[in-house]
N, CA, C and O atoms as a CHARMM CRD file, in Angstrom:
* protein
*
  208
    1    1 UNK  N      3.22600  20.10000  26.62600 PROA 1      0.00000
    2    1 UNK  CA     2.23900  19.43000  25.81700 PROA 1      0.00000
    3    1 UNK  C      1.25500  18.69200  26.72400 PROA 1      0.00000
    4    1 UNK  O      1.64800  18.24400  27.80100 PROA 1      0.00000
    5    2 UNK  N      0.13200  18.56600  26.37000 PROA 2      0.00000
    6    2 UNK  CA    -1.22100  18.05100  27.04800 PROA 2      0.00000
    7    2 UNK  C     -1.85200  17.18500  26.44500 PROA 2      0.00000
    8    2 UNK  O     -2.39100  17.33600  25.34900 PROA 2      0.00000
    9    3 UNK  N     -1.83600  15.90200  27.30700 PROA 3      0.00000
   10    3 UNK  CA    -2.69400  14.77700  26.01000 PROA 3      0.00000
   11    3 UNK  C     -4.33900  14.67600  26.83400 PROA 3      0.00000
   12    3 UNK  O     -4.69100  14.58400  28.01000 PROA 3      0.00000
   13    4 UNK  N     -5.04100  14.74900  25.54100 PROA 4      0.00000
   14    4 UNK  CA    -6.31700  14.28700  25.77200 PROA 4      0.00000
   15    4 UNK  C     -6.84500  13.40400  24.67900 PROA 4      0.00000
   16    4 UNK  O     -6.93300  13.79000  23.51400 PROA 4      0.00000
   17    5 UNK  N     -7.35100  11.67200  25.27000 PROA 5      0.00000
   18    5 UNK  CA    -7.49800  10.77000  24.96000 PROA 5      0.00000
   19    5 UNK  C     -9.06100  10.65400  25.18500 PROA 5      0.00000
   20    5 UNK  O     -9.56200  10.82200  26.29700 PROA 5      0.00000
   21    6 UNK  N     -9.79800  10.35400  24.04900 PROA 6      0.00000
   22    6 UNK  CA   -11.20100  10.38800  23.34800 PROA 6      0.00000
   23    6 UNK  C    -11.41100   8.71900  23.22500 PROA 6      0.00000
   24    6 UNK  O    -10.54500   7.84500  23.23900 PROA 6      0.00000
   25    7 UNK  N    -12.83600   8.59700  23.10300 PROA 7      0.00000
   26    7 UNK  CA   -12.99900   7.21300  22.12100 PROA 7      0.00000
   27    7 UNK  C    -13.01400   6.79700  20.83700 PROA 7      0.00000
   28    7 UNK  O    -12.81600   5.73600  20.24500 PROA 7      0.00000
   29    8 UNK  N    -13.37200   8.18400  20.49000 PROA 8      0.00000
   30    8 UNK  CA   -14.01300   7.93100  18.56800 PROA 8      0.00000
   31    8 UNK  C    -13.01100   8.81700  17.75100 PROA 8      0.00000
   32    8 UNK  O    -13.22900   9.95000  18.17900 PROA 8      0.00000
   33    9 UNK  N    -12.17400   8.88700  16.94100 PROA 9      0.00000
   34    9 UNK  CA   -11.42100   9.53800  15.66000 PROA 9      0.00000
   35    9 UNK  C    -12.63600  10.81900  15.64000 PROA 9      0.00000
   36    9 UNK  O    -12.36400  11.92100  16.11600 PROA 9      0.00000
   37   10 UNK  N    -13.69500  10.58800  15.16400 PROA 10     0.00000
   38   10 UNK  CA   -14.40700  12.13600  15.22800 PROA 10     0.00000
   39   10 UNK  C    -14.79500  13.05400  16.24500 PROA 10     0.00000
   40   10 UNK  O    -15.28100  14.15800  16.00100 PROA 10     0.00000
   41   11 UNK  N    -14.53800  12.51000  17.61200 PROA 11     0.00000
   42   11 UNK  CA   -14.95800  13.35800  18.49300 PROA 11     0.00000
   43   11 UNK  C    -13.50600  14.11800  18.89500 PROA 11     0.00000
   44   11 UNK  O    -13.53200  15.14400  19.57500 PROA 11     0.00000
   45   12 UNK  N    -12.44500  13.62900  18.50100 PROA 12     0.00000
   46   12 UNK  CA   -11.15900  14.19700  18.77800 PROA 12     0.00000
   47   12 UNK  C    -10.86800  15.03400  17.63500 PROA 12     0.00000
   48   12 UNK  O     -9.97100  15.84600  17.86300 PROA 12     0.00000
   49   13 UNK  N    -11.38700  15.07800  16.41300 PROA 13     0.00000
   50   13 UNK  CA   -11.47500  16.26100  15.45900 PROA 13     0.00000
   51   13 UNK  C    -12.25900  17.48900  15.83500 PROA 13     0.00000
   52   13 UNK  O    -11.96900  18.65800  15.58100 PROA 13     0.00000
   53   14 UNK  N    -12.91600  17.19300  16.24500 PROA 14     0.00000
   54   14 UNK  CA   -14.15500  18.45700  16.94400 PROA 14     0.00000
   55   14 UNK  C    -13.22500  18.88000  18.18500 PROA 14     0.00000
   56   14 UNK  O    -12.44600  19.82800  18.28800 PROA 14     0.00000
   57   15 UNK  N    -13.41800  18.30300  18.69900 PROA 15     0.00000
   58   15 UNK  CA   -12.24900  18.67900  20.43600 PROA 15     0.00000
   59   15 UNK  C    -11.26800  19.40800  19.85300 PROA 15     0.00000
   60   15 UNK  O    -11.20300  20.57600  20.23700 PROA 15     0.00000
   61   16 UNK  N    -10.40200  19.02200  18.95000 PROA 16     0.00000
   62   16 UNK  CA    -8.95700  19.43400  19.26700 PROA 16     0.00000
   63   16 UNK  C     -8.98600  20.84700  18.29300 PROA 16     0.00000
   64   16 UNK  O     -7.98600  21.56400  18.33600 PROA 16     0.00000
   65   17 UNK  N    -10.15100  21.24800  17.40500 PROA 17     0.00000
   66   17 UNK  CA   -10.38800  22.51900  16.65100 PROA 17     0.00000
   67   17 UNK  C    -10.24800  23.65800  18.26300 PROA 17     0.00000
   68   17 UNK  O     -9.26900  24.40500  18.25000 PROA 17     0.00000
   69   18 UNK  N    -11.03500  23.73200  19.33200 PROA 18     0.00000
   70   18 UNK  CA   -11.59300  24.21100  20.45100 PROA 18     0.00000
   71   18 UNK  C    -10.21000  24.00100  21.32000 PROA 18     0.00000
   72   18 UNK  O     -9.76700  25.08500  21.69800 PROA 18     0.00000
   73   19 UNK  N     -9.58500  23.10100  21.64300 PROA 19     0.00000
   74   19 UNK  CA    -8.55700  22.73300  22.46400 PROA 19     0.00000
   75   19 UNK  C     -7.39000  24.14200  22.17600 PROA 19     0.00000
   76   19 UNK  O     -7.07000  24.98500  23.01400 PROA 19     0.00000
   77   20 UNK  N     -6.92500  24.05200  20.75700 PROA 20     0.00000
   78   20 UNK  CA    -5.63800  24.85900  19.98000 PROA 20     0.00000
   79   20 UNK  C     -4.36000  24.02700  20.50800 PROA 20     0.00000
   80   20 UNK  O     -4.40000  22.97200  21.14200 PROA 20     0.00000
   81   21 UNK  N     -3.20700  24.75100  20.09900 PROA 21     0.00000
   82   21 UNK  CA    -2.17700  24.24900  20.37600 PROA 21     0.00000
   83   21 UNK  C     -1.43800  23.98100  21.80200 PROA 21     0.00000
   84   21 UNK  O     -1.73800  24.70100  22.75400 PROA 21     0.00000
   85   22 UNK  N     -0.81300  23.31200  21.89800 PROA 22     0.00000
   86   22 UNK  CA     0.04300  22.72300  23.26300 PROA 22     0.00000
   87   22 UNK  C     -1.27300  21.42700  23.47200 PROA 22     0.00000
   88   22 UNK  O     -1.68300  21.24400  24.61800 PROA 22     0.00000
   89   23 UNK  N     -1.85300  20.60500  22.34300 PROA 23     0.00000
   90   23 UNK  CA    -2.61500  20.07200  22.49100 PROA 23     0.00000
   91   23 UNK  C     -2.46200  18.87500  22.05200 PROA 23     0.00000
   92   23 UNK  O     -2.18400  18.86700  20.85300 PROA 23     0.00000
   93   24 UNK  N     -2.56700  17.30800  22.78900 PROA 24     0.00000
   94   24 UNK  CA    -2.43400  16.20900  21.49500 PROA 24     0.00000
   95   24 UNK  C     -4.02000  15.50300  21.86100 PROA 24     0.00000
   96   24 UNK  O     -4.59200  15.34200  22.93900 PROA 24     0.00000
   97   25 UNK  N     -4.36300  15.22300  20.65400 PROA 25     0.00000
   98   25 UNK  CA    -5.91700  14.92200  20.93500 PROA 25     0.00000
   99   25 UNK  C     -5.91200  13.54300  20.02400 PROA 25     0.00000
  100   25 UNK  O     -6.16900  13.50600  18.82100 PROA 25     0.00000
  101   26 UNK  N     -5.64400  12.67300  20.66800 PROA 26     0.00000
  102   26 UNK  CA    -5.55300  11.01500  20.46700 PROA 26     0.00000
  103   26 UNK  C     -6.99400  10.11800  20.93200 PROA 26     0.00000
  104   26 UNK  O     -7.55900  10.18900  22.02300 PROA 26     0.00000
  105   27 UNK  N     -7.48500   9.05400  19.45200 PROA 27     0.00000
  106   27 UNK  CA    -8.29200   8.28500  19.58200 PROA 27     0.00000
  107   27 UNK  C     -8.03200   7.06500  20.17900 PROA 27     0.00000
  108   27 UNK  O     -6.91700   6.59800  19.94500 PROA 27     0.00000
  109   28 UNK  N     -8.69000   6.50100  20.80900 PROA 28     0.00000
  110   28 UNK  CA    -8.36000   4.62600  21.58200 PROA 28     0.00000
  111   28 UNK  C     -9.25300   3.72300  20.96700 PROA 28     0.00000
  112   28 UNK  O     -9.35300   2.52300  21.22300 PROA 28     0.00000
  113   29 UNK  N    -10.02600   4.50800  19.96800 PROA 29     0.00000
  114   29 UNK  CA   -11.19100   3.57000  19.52100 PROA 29     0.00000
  115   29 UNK  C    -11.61400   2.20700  20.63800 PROA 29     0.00000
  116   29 UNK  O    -11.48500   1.01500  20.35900 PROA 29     0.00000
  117   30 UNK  N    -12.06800   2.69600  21.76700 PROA 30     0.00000
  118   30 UNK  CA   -12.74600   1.79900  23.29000 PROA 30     0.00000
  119   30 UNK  C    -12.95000   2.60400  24.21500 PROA 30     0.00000
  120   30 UNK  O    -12.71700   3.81000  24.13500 PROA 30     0.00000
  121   31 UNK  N    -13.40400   2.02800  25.18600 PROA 31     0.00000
  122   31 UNK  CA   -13.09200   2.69700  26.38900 PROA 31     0.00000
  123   31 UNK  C    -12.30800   2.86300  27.02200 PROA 31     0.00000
  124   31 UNK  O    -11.52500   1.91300  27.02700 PROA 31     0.00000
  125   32 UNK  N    -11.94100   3.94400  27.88100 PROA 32     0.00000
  126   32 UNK  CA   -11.28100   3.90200  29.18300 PROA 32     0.00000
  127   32 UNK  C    -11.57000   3.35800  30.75000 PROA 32     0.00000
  128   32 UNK  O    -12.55200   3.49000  31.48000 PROA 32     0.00000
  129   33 UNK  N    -10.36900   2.73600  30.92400 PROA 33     0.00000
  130   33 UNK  CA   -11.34400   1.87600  32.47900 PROA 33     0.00000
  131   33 UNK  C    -10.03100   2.01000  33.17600 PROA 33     0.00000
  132   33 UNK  O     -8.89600   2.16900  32.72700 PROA 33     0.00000
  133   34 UNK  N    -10.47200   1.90700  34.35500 PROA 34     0.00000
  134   34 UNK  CA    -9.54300   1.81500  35.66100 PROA 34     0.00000
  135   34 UNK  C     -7.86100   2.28500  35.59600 PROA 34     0.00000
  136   34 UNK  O     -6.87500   1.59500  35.85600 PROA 34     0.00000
  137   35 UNK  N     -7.93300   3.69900  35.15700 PROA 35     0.00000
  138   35 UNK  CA    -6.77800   4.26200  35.31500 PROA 35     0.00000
  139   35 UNK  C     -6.47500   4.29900  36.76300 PROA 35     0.00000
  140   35 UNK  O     -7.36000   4.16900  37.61000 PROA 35     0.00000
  141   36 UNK  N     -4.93600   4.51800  37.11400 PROA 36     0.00000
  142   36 UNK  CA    -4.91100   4.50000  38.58600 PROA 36     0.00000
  143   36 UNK  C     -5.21700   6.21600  38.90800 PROA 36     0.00000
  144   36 UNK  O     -5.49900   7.06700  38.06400 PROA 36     0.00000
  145   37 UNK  N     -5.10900   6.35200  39.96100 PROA 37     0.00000
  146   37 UNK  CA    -4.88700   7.75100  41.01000 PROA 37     0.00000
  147   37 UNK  C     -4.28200   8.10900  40.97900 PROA 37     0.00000
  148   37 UNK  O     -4.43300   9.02100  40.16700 PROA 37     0.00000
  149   38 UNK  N     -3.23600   8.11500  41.42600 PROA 38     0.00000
  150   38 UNK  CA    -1.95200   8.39700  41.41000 PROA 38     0.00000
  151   38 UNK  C     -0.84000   7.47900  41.92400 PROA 38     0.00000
  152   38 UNK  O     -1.16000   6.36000  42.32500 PROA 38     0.00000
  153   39 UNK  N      0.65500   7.93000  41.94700 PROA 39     0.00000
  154   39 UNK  CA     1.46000   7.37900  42.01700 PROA 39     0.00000
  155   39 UNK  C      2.14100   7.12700  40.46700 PROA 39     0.00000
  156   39 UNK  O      1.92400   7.72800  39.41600 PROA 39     0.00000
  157   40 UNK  N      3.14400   5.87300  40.80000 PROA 40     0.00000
  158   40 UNK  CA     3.76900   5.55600  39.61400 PROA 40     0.00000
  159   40 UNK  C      3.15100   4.94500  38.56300 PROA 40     0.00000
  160   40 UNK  O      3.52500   4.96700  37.39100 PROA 40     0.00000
  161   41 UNK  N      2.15500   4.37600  39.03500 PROA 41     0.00000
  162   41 UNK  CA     1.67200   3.76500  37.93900 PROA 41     0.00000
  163   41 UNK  C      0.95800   4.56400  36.49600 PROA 41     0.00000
  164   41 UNK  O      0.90500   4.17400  35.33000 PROA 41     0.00000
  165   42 UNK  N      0.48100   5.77300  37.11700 PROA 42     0.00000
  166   42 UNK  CA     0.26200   6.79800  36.00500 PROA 42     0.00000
  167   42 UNK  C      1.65400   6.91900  35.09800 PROA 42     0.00000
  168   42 UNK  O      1.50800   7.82700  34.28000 PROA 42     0.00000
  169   43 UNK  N      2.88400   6.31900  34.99600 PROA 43     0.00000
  170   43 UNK  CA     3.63200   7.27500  34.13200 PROA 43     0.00000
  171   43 UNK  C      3.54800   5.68500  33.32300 PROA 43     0.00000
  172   43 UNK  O      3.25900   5.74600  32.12800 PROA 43     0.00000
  173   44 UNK  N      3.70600   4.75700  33.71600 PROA 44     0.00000
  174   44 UNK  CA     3.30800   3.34400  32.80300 PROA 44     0.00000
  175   44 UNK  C      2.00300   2.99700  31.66500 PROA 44     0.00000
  176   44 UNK  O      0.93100   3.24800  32.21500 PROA 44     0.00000
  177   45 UNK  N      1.87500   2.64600  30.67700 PROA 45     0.00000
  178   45 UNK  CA     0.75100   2.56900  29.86600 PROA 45     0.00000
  179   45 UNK  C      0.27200   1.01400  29.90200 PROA 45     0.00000
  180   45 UNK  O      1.13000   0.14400  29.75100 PROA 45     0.00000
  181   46 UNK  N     -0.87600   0.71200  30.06800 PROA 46     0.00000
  182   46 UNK  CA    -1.38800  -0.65900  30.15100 PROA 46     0.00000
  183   46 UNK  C     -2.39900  -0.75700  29.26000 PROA 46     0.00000
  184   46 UNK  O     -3.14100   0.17500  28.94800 PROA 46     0.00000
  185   47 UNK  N     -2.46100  -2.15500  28.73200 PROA 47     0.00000
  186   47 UNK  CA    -3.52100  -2.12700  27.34300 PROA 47     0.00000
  187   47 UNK  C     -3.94000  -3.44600  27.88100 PROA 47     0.00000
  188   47 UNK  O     -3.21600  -4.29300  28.40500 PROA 47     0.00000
  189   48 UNK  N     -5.41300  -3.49600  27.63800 PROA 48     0.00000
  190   48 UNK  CA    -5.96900  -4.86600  28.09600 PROA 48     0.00000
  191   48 UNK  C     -7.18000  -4.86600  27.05100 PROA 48     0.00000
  192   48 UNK  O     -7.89500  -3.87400  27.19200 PROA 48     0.00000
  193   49 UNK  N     -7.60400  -5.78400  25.98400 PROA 49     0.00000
  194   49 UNK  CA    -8.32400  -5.77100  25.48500 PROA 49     0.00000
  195   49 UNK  C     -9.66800  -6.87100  25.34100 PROA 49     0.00000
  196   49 UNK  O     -9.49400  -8.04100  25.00300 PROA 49     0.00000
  197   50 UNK  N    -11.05300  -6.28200  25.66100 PROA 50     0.00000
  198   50 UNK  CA   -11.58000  -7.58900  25.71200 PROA 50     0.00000
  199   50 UNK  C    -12.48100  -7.77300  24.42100 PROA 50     0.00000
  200   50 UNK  O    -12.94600  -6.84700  23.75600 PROA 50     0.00000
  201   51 UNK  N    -12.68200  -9.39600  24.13400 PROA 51     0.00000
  202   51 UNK  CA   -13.69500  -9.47100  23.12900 PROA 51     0.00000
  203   51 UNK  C    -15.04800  -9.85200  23.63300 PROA 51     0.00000
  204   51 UNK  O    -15.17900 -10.64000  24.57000 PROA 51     0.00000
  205   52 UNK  N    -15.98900  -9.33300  23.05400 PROA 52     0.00000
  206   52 UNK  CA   -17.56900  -9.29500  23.77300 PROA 52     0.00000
  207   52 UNK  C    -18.49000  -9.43500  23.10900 PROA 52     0.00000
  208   52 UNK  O    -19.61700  -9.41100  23.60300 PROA 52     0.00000
């Protein structure tokens, strides 16, 4: 299975028609920022939310 993480609920409906199966096509409603590179820290999930 393959996750691909979007910003908006509708752009991951459109994507995941095109994607097909072995596919998970998940909204974050935000952005994405400063994932690491690699290592361990990729298998950990971190949530930081700001108000603006």
């Amino acid at each position: 299975m393959k996750l691909m993480i979007l910003e908006s609920g509708a752009k991951g409906k459109t994507v995941k028609k095109y994607l097909g199966k072995g596919w998970i096509v998940e909204a974050c409603f935000g952005h994405v920022q400063d994932l690491p590179r690699s290592g361990k820290q990729g298998s950990k999930a971190m949530w930081a939310s700001e108000k603006g």
